[in-house]
VOPAGU-2260 file (C-alpha; in pm, 1 decimal, decimal comma):
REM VOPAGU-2260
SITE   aa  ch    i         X         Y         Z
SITE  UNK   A    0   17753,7    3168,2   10193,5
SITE  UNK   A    1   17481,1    3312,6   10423,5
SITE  UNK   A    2   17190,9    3120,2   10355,3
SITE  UNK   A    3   16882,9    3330,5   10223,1
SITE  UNK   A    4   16661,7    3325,6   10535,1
SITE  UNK   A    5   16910,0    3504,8   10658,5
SITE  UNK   A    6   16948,2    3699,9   10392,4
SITE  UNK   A    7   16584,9    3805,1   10435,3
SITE  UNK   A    8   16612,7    3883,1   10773,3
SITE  UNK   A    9   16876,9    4130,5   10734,0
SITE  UNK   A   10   16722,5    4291,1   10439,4
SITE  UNK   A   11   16420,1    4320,8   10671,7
SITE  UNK   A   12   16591,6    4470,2   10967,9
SITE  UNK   A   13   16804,6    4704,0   10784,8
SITE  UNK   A   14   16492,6    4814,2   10586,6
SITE  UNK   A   15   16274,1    4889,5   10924,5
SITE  UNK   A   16   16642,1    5019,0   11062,5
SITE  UNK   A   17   16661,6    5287,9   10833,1
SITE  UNK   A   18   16297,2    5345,1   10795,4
SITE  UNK   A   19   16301,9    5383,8   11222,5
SITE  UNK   A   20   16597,6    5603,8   11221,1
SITE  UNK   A   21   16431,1    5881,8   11004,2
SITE  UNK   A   22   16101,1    5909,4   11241,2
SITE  UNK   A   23   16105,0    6117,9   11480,3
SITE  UNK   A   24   15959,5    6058,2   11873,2
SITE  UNK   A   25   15922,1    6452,4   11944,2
SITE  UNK   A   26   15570,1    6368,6   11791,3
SITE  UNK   A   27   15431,0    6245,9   12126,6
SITE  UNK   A   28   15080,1    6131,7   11913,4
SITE  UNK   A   29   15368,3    5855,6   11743,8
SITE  UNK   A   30   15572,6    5820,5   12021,6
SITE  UNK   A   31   15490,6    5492,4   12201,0
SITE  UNK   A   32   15424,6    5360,0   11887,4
SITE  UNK   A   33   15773,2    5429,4   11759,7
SITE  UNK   A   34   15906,7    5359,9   12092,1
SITE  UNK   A   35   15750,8    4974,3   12069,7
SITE  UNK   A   36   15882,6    4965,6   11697,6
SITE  UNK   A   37   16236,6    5025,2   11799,1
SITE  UNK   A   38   16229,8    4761,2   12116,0
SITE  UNK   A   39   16043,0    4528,2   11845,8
SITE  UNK   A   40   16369,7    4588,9   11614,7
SITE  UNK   A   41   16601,4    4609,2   11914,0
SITE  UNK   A   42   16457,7    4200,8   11976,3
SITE  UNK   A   43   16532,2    4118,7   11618,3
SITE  UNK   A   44   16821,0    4243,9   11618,0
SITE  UNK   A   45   17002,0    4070,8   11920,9
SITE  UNK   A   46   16832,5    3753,8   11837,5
SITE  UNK   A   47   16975,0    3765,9   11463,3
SITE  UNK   A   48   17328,0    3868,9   11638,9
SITE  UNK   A   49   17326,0    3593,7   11861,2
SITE  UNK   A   50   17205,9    3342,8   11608,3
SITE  UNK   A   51   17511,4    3485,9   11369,9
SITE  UNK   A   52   17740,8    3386,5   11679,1
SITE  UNK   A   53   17663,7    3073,0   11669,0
SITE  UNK   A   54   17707,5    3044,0   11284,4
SITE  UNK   A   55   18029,6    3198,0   11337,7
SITE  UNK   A   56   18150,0    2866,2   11540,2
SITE  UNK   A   57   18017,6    2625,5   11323,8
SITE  UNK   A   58   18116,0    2780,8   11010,5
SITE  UNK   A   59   18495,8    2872,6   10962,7
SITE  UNK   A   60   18482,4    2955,3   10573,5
SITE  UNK   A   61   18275,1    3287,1   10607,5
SITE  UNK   A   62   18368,5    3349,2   10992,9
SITE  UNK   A   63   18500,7    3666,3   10879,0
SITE  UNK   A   64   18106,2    3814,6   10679,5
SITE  UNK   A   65   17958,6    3685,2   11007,6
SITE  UNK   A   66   18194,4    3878,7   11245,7
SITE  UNK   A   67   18112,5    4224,1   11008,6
SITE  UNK   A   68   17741,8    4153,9   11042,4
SITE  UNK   A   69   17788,3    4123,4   11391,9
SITE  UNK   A   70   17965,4    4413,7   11463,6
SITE  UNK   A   71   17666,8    4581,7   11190,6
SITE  UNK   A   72   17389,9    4458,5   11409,0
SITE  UNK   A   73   17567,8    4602,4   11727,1
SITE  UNK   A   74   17608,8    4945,4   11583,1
SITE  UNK   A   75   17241,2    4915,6   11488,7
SITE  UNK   A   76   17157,0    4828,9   11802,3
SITE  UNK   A   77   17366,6    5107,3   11983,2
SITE  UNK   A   78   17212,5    5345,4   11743,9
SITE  UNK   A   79   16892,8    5296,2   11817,3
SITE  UNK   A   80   16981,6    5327,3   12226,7
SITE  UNK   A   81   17137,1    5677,1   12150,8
SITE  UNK   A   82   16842,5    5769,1   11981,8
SITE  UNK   A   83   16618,4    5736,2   12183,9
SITE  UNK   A   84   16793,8    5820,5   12462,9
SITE  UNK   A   85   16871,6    6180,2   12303,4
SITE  UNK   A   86   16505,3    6194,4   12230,0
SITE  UNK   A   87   16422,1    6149,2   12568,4
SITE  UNK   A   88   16639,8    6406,3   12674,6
SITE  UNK   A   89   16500,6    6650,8   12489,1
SITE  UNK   A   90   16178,0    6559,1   12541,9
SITE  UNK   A   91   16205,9    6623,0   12969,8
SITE  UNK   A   92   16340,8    6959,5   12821,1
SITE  UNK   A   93   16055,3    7034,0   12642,3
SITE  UNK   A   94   15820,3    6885,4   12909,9
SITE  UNK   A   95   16013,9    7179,7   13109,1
SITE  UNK   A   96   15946,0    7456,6   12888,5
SITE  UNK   A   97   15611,5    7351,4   12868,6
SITE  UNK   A   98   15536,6    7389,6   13250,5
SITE  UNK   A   99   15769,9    7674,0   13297,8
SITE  UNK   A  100   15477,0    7812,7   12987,4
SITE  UNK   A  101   15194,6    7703,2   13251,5
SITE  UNK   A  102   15324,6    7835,2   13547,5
SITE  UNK   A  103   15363,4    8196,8   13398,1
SITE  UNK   A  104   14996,0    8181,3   13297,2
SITE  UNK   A  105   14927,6    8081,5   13681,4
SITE  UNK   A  106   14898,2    8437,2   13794,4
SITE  UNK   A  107   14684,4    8511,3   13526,6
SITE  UNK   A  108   14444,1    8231,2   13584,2
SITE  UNK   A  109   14404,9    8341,0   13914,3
SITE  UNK   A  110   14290,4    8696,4   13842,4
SITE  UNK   A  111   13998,3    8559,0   13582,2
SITE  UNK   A  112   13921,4    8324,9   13814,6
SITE  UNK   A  113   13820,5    8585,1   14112,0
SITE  UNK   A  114   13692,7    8806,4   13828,2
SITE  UNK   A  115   13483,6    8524,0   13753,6
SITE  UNK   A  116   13339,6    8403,0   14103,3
SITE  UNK   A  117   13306,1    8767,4   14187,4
């Protein structure tokens, strides 16, 4: 039986899992913020994984609940990684588009600007 601290613990991560993987970082206002939440989680995580390890050594009865969670907490884990990795991604394309937006309004610029000091 998994005792209920660890019970807790998973509730808790899954909870902020699934709360984390439904935001979204394209909101750049949120976007360290959610960036520290998922390292945070990412911690807690590997730290409950490794603890579960070590349980699964000791503990031969339920070596078989432990391995699942395991192998749960490392596709949590590799979730999160893709996510924000894809994020990223998209957010250098954006970052792109955005100074591919300033550079056409260059010219433009430049022409008020001698209309200005003229």
């Amino acid at each position: 039986m998994i005792s209920k601290s660890l019970q807790e613990e998973i509730s808790s991560i899954e909870y902020e899992w699934r709360h984390l993987s439904k935001e979204s970082t394209y909101d750049h206002q949120f976007y360290l913020f959610i960036s520290i939440k998922s390292t945070a989680l990412k911690l807690r995580i590997h730290s409950l994984r490794e603890l579960v390890k070590k349980q699964i050594e000791t503990d031969n009865k339920t070596k078989l609940a432990y391995q699942m969670l395991v192998n749960s907490l490392q596709n949590m884990e590799s979730l999160l990684d893709f996510k924000a990795k894809t994020e990223n991604e998209l957010d250098k394309e954006h970052m792109k588009y955005v100074m591919e937006k300033i550079q056409s309004i260059e010219p433009e610029i430049e022409i008020l600007r001698k209309y200005i000091t003229n």
